[in-house]
LUMPALUM-504589 format. One line per 3 residues: their letters; for each residue x, y, z of C-alpha. Coordinates in Angstrom, 1 decimal. Example, Ala and Ser with C-alpha at 12.3 -4.5 7.8 and 13.67 -1.06 7.14 Angstrom:
BEGIN
AS> 12.3/-4.5/7.8 ~ 13.7/-1.1/7.1
END
This chain:
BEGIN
XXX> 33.0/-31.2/-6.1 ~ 34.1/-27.5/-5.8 ~ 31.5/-25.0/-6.7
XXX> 32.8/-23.5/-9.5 ~ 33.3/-27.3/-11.0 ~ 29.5/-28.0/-10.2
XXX> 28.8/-24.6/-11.9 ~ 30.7/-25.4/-15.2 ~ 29.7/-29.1/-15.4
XXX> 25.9/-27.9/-15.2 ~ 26.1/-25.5/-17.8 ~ 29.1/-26.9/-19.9
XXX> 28.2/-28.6/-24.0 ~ 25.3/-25.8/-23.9 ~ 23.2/-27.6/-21.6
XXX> 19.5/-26.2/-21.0 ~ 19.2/-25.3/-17.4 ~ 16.5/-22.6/-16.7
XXX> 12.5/-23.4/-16.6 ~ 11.2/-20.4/-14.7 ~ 11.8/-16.6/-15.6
XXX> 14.6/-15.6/-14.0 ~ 16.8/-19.0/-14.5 ~ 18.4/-21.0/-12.0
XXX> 21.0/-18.7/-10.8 ~ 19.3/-15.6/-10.3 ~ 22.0/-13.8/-8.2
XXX> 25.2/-13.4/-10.7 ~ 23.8/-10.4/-12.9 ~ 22.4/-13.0/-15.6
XXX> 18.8/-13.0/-15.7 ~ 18.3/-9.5/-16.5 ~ 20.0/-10.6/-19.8
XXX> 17.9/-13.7/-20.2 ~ 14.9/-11.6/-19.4 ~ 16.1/-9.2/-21.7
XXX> 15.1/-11.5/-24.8 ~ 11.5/-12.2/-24.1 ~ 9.3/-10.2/-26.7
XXX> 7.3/-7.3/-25.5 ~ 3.5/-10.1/-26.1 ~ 5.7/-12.0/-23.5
XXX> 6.0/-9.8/-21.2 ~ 2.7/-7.8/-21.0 ~ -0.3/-8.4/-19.0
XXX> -1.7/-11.4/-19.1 ~ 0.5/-13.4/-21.6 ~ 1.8/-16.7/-21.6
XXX> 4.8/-16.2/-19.7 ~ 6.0/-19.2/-18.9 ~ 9.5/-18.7/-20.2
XXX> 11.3/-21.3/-22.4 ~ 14.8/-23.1/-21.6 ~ 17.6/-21.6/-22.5
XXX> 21.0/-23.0/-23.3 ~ 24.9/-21.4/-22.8 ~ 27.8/-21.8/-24.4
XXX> 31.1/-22.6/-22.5 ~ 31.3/-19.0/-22.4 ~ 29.0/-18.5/-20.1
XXX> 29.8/-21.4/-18.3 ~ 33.1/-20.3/-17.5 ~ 31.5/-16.4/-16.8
XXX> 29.4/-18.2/-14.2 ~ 31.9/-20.4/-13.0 ~ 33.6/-17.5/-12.2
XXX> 31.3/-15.9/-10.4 ~ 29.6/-18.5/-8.2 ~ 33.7/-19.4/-7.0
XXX> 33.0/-17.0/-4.0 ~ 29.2/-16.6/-4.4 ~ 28.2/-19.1/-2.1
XXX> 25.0/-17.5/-0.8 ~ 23.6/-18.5/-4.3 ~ 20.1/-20.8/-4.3
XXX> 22.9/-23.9/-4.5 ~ 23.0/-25.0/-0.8 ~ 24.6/-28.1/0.9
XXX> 21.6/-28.9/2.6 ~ 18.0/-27.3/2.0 ~ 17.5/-26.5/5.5
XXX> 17.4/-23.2/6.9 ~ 17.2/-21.6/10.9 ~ 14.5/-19.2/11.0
XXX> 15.5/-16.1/13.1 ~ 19.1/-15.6/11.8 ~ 18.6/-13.7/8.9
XXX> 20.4/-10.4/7.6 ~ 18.1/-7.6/5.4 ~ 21.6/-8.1/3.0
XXX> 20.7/-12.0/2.5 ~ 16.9/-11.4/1.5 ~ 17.8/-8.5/-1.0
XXX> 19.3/-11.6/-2.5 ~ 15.9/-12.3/-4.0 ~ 14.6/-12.5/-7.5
XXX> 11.1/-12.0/-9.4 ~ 9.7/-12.8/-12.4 ~ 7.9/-10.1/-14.0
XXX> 4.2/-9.5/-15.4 ~ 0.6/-9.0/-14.0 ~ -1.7/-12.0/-13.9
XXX> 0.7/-13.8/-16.7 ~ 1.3/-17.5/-17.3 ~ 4.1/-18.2/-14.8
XXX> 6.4/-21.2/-14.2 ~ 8.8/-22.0/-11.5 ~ 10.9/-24.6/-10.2
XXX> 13.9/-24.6/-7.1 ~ 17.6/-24.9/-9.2 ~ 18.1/-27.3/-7.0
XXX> 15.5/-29.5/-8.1 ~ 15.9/-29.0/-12.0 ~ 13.0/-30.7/-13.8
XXX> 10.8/-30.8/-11.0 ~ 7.7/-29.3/-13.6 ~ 5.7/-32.3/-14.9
XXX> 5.7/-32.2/-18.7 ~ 2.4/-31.3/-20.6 ~ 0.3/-32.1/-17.6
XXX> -1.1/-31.3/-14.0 ~ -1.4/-34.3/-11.8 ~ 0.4/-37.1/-13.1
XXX> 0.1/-40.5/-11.3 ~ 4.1/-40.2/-10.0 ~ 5.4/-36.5/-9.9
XXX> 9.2/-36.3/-10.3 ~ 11.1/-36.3/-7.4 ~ 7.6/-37.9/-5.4
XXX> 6.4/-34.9/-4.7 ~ 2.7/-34.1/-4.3 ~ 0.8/-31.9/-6.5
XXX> -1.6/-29.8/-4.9 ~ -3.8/-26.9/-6.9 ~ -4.2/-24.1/-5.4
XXX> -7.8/-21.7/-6.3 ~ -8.1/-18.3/-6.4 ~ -11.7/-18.6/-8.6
XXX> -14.4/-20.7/-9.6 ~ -13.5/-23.6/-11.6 ~ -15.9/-22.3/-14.7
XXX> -14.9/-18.4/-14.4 ~ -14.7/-16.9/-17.5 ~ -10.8/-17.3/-18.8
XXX> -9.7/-14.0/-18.3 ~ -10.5/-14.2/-14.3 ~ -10.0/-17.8/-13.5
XXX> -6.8/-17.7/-11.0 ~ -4.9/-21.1/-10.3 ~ -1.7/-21.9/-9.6
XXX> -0.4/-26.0/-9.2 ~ 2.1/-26.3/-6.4 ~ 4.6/-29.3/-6.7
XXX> 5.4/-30.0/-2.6 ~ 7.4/-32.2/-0.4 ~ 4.2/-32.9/1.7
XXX> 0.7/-31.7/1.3 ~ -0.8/-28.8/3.1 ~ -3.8/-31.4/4.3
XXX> -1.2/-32.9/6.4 ~ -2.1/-31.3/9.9 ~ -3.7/-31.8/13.1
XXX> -6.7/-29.9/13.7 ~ -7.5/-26.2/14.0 ~ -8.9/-24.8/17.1
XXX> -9.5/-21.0/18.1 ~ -6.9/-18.7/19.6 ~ -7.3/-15.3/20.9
XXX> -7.9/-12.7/17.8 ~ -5.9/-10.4/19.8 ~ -7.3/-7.0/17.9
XXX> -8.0/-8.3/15.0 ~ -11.7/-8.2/14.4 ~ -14.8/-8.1/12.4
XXX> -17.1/-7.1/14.4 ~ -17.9/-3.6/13.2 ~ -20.9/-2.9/16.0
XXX> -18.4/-2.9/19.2 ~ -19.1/1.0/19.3 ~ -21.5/3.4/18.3
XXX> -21.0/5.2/14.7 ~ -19.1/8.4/14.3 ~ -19.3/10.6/11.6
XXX> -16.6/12.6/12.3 ~ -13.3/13.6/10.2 ~ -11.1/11.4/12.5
XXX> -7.3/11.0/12.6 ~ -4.6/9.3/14.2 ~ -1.3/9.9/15.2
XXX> 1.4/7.2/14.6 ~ 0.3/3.8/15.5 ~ 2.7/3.0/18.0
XXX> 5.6/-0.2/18.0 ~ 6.5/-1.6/20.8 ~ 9.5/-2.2/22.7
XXX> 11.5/-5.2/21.5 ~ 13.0/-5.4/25.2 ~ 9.3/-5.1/26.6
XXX> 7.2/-7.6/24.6 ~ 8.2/-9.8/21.8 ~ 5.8/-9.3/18.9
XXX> 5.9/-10.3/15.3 ~ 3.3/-9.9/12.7 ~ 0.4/-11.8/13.7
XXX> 0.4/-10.9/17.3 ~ 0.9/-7.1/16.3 ~ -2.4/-6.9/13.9
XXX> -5.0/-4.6/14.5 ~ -8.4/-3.7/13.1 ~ -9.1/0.2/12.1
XXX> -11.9/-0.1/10.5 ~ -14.0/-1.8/8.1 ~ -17.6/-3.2/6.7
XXX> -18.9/-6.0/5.2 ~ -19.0/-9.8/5.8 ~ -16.4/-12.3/5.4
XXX> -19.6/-15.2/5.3 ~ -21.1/-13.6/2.1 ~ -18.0/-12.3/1.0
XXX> -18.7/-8.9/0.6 ~ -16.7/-6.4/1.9 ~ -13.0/-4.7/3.3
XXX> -10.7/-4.3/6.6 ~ -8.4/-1.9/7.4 ~ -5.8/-2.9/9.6
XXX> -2.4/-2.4/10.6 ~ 0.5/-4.1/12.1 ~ 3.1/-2.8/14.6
XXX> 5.6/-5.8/15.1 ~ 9.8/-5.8/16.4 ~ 10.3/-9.6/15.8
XXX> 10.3/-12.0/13.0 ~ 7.6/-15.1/12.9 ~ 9.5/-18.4/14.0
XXX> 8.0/-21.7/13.3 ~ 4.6/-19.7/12.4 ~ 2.6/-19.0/9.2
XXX> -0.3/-17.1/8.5 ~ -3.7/-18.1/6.1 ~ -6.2/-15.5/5.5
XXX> -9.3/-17.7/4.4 ~ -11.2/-14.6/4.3 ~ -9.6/-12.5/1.4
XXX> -6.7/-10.7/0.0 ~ -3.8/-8.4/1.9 ~ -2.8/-5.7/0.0
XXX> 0.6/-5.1/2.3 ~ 1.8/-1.1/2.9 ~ 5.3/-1.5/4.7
XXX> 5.9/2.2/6.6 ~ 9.2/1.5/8.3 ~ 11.2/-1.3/8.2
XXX> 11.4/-4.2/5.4 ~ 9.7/-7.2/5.7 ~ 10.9/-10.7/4.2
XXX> 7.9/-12.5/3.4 ~ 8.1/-16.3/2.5 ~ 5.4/-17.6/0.9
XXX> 4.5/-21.4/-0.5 ~ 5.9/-19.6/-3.8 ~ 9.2/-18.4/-3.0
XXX> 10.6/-15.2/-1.2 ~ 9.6/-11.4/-1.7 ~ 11.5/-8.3/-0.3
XXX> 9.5/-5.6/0.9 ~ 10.6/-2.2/1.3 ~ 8.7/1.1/2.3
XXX> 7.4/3.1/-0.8 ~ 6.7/-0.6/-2.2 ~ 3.7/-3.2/-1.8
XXX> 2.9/-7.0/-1.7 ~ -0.8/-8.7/-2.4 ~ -1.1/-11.5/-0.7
XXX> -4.1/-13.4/-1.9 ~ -6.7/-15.2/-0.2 ~ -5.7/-19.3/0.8
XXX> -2.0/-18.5/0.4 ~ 0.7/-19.5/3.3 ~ 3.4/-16.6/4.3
XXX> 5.7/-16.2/7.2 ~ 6.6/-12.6/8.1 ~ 10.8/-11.9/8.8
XXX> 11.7/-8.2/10.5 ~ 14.5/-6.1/10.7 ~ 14.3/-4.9/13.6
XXX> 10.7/-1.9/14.7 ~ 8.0/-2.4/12.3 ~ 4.8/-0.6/10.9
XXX> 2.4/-0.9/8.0 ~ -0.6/-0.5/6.3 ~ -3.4/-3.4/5.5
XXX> -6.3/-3.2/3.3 ~ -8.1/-6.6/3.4 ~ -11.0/-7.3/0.6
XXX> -13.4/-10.0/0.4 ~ -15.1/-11.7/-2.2 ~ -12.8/-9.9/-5.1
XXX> -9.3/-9.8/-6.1 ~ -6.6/-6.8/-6.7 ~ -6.7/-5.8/-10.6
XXX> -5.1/-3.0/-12.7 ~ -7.7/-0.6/-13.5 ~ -9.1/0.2/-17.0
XXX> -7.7/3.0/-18.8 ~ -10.3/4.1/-20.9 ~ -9.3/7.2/-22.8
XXX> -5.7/7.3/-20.9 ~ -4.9/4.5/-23.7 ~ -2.4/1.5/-23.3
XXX> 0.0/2.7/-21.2 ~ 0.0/4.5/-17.9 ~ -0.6/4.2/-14.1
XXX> 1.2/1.1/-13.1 ~ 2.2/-0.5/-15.7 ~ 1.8/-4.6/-16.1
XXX> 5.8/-4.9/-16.9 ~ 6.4/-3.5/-13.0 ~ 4.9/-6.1/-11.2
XXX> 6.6/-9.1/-9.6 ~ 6.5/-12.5/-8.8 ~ 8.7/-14.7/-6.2
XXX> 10.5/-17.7/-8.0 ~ 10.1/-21.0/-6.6 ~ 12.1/-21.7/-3.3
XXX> 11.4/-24.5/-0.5 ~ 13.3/-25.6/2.9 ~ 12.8/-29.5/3.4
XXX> 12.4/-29.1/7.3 ~ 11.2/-31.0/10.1 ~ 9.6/-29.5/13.3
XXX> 9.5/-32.4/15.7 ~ 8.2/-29.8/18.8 ~ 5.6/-28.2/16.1
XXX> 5.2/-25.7/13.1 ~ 1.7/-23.7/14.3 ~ -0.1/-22.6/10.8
XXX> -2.4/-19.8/12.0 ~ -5.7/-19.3/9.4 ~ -8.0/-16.4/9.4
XXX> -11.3/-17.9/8.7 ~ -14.8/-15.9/9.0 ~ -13.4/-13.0/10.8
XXX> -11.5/-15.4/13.6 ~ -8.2/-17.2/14.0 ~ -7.7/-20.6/14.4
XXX> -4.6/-22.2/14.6 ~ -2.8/-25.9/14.0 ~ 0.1/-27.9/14.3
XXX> 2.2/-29.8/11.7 ~ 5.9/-31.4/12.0 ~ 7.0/-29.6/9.1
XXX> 7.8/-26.2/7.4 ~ 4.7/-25.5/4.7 ~ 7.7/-23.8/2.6
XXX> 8.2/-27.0/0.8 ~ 7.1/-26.2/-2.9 ~ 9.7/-27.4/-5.0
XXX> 8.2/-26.2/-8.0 ~ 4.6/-23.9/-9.4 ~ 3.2/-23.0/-12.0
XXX> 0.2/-20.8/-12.8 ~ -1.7/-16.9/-12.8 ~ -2.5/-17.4/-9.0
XXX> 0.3/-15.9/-7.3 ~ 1.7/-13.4/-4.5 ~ 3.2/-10.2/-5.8
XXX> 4.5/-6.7/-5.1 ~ 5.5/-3.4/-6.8 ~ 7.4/-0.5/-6.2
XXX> 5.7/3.1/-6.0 ~ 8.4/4.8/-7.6 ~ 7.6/2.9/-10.8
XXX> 3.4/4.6/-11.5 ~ 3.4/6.9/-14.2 ~ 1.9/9.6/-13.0
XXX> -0.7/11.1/-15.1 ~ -2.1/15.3/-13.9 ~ -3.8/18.1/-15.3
XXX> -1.9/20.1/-17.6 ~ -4.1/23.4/-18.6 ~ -6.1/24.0/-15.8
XXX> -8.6/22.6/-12.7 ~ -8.4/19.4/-11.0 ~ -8.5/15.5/-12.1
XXX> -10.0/13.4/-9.6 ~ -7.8/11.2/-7.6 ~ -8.9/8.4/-9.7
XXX> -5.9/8.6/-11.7 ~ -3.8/7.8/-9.4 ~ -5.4/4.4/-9.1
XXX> -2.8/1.9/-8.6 ~ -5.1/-1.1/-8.0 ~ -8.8/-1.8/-7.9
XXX> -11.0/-4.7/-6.5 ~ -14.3/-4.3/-8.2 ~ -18.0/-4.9/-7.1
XXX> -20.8/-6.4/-9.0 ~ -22.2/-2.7/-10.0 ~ -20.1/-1.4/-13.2
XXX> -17.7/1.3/-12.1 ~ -17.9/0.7/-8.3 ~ -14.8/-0.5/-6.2
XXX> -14.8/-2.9/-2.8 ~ -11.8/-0.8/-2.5 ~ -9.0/1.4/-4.6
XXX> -5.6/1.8/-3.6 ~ -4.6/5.1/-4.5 ~ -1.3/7.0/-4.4
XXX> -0.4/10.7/-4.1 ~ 3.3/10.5/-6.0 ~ 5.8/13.1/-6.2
XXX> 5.2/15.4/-9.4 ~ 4.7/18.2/-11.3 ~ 2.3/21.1/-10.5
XXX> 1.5/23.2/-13.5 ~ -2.4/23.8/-13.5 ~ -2.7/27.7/-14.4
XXX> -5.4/30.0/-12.4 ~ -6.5/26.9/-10.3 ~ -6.3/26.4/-6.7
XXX> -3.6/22.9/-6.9 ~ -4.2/21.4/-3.9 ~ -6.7/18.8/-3.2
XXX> -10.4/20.5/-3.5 ~ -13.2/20.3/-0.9 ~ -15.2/17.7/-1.3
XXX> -18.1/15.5/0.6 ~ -18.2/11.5/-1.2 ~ -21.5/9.9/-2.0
XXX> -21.9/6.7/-4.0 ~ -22.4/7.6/-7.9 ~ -21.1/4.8/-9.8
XXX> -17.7/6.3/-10.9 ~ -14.4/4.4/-10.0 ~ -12.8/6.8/-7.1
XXX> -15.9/8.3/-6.5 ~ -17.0/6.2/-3.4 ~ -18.1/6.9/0.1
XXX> -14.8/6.2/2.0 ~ -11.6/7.6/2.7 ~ -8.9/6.2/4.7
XXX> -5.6/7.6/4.8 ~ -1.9/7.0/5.3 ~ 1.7/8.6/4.7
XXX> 4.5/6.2/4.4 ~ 6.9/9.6/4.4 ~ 6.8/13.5/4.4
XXX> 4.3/15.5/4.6 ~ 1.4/15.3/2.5 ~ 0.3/18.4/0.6
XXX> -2.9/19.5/2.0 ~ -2.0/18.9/5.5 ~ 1.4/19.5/6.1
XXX> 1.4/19.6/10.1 ~ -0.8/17.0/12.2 ~ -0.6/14.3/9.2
XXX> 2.3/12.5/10.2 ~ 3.7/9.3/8.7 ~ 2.6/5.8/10.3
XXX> -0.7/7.8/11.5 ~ -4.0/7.6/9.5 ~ -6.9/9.4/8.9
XXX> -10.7/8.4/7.8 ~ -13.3/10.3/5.8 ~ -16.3/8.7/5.9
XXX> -19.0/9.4/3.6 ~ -20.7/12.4/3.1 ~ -18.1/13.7/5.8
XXX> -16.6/17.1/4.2 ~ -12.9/16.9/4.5 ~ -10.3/18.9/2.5
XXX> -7.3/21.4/2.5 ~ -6.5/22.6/6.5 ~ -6.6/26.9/6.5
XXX> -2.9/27.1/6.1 ~ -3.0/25.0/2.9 ~ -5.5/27.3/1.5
XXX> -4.5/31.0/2.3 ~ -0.6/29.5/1.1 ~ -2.0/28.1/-2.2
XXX> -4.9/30.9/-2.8 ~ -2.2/33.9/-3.5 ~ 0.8/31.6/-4.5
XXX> 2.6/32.8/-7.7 ~ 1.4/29.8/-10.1 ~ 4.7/28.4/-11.7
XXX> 5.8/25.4/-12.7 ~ 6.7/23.1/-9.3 ~ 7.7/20.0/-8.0
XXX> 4.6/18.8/-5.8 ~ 5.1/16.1/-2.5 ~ 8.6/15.2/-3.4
XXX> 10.0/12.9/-0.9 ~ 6.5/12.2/-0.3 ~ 4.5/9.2/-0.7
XXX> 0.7/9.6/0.6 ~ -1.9/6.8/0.0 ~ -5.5/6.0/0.4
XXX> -8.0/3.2/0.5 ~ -11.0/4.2/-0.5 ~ -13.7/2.3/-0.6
XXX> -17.5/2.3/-1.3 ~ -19.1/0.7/2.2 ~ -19.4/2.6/5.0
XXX> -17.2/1.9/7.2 ~ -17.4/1.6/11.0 ~ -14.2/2.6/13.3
XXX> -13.9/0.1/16.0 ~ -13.4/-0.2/19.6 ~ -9.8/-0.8/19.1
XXX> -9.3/2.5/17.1 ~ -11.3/4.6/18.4 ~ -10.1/4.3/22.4
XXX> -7.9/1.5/23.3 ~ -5.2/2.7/20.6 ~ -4.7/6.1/22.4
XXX> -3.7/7.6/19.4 ~ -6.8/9.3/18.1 ~ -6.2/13.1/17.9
XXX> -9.6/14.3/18.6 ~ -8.0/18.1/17.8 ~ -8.7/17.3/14.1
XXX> -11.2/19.7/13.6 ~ -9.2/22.2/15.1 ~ -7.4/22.6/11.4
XXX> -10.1/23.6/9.7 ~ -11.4/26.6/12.4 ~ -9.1/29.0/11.1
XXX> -11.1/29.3/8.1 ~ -12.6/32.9/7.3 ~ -15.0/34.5/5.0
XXX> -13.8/35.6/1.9 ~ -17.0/36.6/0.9 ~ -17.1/40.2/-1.1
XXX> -20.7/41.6/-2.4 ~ -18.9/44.0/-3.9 ~ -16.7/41.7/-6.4
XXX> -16.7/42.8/-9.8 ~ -15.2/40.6/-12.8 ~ -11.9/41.9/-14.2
XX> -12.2/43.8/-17.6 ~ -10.9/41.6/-20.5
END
C-alpha cells in the first residue's frame, strides 16, 4: 500500500490513533497542535500527563496524507531494523519529546499502536507478546511524591544475558586516594580529543575521572568526569548501577538512544540519565563534555521559596524521549557495559536492548535547553548568591544541603548600582544553605566567562575546593572597580557552569598528571593584585 494510502486509511472515519504525548507521527508539524490543547494542570510538574487519544477528521487525514507522500523518514518503517554507524545529525533532529518534569508519562512505538496494557501493569499475556519489565528509580514504599517507576513493554527482557565479567575501567575511577590532597585553586586547559585517524574512541572508552568523593557502596556521594570521544558506540550500551549522569555536551551533538526512545543533545543543552537506565552514545564527528555523577539521590528542580511559582527552569521546558525500539538480532554479540560499585563490567546478548515497544511511568531520561532558565539577578544593588541560578539540585539527608547543584552563569542583564558586578571573593565552608557548599568545579561550554576572561577557556575546567579563596583575576577587578555603572548586557554568547557540591572532593591521578592539561600558572592571575589601602579615606559629604 502506498504511504500516503496507509496514512489516510489510519486516520480516515476520525479514528483515535495517538496514546503518548506527542502522537504517532511526530515529524509533520502536528503535535505541537495536539500539545497545544492540554490544560496548563496537565502540563506542570508533576501532573498526570499521560495524554488522552485523540481523534481527526478526514481533514486531517488528507493534511497528513499529504505530508507523509514524500516524508518517508517518518517513525513508519518497512522493517524496524536499523545499522548503527550510518547516521546523519539531520536524521536524529528528527526526534520528538514529550514535555513536563517528573509527570505521569505514556508512550508507545506508532508502529505498534495499542501496545499499552489497559488499566494494568503486568497482565498474564501483554499485547503483541511482549514482556513487561518495571523499571526502579526508588523504594517501593517512598513517599508518592518521590517514588520513580517507569514499566517498559519489550521484545525480550533485559535478564536475557550471559554473564558480566570485569573490563579495564580505562580512567574511569573511584578511587579518590591515588594521590596526595591538594588544596590549591586548580585549572585546566581544554581536555583534549583525540584523533579520529589515530585511535577510534567513542563514549565509554573516552571517559575520565576529574574528581570526586563519596562511595558508590553506601551511596553517598558525586564524580566528575568527562568524556573526549570522535566515534559513535556500535553494538555497545552503557548501565551506570551506581547513580545518575547529568550530561554537559561542549562541542559536538550527541544522539543518545535509550530503552525509552531517542534524545538530541546539543551544546548549551543537557540530558539526565538516571541510574539502571540503558543508552548508546551516536557522534558527529570530535566530541567533549561535562559529567557530574551523584549517588544515592536523584536530579530535582529546586524550591523557590520566596521567588514564587515561576522561575529558574521551569517544569514546562523539560523533555522526555517518546517510545522507539529496533527489533534486531546480533548473532556475533551486543556487549552491554554496566558501571557497578565504581568498576565496569561488561556482557554479551544476541540482541539490541532498544526493544521497548511501549513505557509508561515518572522514571524517565530527559534533557533541557539552557537558553530556556529564567534568569532571576539583583536589581538595586549588591550581589545574590549563585544560588539562583540553580538549575538542578540532588539533595542530602541535612535540610538545605546539596550532593551536588548544577548551576549556570546565563547571558543577562547587569544593572546593580554602586556595586562591584562581577563575581565577589569568597572562601566556601559547609553552612546548611543550598549553594553554599564546600566545592566548586567549573566549566565553559562557550565564550569567556566574566571574571576570568583569559586562561578560562571552553572544554577546560577549574576546581575550588573548600575553604580555597578563589574569585575575580586583577584585570577583572581594576576593569569593573572604575567602570561607568550602566545598564549592560553581561556573558552574552556565554554559557559558564558549575557543579558544586558539598564533599570535598579529591583530584585524581588522572587529573592531576596524566591529563597534561593542568595549568599550574593559575595563581599567576591573582599576583597582580595591589593594595588599595588609604588611611587617609574620608567618607564623601552627603
Amino acid at each position: 500500500m502506498a504511504n500516503a494510502g496507509r496514512a489516510a486509511m489510519a486516520l480516515s472515519g476520525r479514528r483515535s490513533i495517538s496514546r503518548d504525548g506527542m502522537g504517532y507521527f511526530p515529524a509533520i508539524g502536528l503535535p505541537r497542535l495536539w500539545h497545544s490543547t492540554l490544560t496548563a494542570s496537565q502540563r506542570g510538574s508533576g501532573s498526570d500527563c499521560t495524554h488522552r487519544r485523540r481523534t481527526f477528521t478526514s481533514a486531517a487525514a488528507s493534511l497528513f496524507a499529504s505530508r507523509y507522500e514524500n516524508c518517508h523518514h517518518l517513525p513508519f518503517p518497512t522493517s524496524p531494523k536499523t545499522e548503527k554507524g550510518n547516521r546523519q545529525p539531520g536524521e536524529a533532529r528528527q526526534a520528538t519529546y514529550m514535555t513536563g518534569f517528573g509527570n505521569e508519562f505514556s508512550s508507545e512505538d506508532p508502529r505498534c499502536p495499542g501496545s499499552l496494557p489497559e488499566g494494568q501493569n503486568s497482565p498474564q499475556v501483554c499485547p503483541y507478546g511482549l514482556y513487561a519489565e518495571q523499571l526502579s528509580g526508588s523504594a517501593f514504599t517512598c513517599p508518592r511524591p518521590a517514588n520513580k517507576r517507569s514499566w517498559l513493554y519489550r521484545i525480550l527482557p533485559s535478564v536475557k544475558h550471559k554473564p558480566f565479567t570485569a573490563v579495564p575501567c580505562g580512567n574511569l575511577t573511584e578511587n579518590w586516594n591515588e594521590v596526595e590532597p591538594d588544596p590549591n585553586q586548580l585549572r585546566w586547559l581544554p581536555f583534549i580529543i583525540p584523533k579520529s585517524t589515530e585511535k577510534k574512541v567513542d563514549f565509554v572508552a573516552g571517559l575520565h575521572t576529574i574528581c570526586g568523593a563519596g562511595d558508590t557502596k553506601t551511596r553517598n556521594g558525586i564524580g566528575i568526569h568527562v568524556y573526549t570521544c570522535n566515534t559513535s558506540m556500535v553494538d555497545r550500551c552503557f548501565n551506570n548501577s551506581d547513580g545518575d549522569f547529568l550530561i554537559v555536551p561542549q562541542q559536538g551533538e550527541v544522539l543518545i538512544t535509550t530503552e525509552f526512545g531517542k534524545m538530541m543533545v546539543e551544546p548549551n543543552e543537557i540530558c539526565v540519565i538516571q541510574q539502571g537506565m540503558r543508552f548508546s552514545v551516536d557522534v558527529f564527528g570530535e566530541t567533549r563534555g561535562y559529567i557530574l555523577e551523584v549517588y544515592g539521590a536523584h536530579f530535582e528542580l529546586p524550591d523557590l521559596g520566596p521567588i514564587g511559582a515561576n522561575g529558574l527552569a521551569n517544569p514546562r521546558d523539560f523533555q522526555c524521549p517518546v517510545a522507539w525500539y529496533e527489533d534486531r538480532k546480533v548473532p556475533s554479540g551486543y556487549t552491554v557495559i554496566n558501571k557497578y560499585q565504581g568498576k565496569l563490567f561488561a556482557c554479551q546478548q544476541d540482541f539490541s536492548p532498544f526493544n521497548v515497544v511501549a513505557w509508561h511511568g515518572n522514571y524517565t531520561p530527559y534533557k533541557y535547553n539552557l537558553k530556556n532558565f529564567m534568569v532571576i539577578n539583583c536589581v538595586a544593588f549588591d550581589h545574590a548568591d549563585p544560588s539562583i541560578f540553580t538549575v538542578l539540585t540532588a539533595k542530602s539527608t541535612k535540610p538545605g544541603v546539596a550532593i551536588a547543584d548544577f548551576v549556570i552563569f546565563p547571558p543577562r542583564w547587569g544593572v546593580a548600582d554602586n556595586t562591584f558586578r562581577p563575581p565577589y571573593y569568597h572562601r566556601k565552608n559547609a553552612t546548611p544553605t543550598l549553594g553554599n557548599c564546600m566545592s566548586e568545579f567549573m566549566g565553559l561550554i562557550k565564550g569567556h566567562y566574566e571574571a576570568k576572561e583569559e586562561g578560562f577557556l571552553p572544554g577546560g575546567g577549574s576546581l575550588h575546593s573548600m575553604m580555597t579563596p578563589h574569585g575575580p583575576d586583577a584585570d577583572c577587578f581594576e576593569k569593573n572597580s572604575t567602570a561607568e555603572l550602566k545598564p549592560e548586557r553581561v556573558a552574552e554568547g556565554t554559557m559558564a557552569f558549575m557543579f558544586e557540591s558539598s564533599f570535598s572532593m579529591a583530584v585524581t591521578k588522572w587529573g592531576l598528571q596524566t591529563c597534561q592539561r593542568l595549568d599550574k600558572t593559575y595563581y599567576q592571575c591573582w599576583e597582580p593584585l595591589r593594595s588599595h589601602f588609604n588611611p587617609n579615606w574620608k567618607p564623601r559629604k552627603q
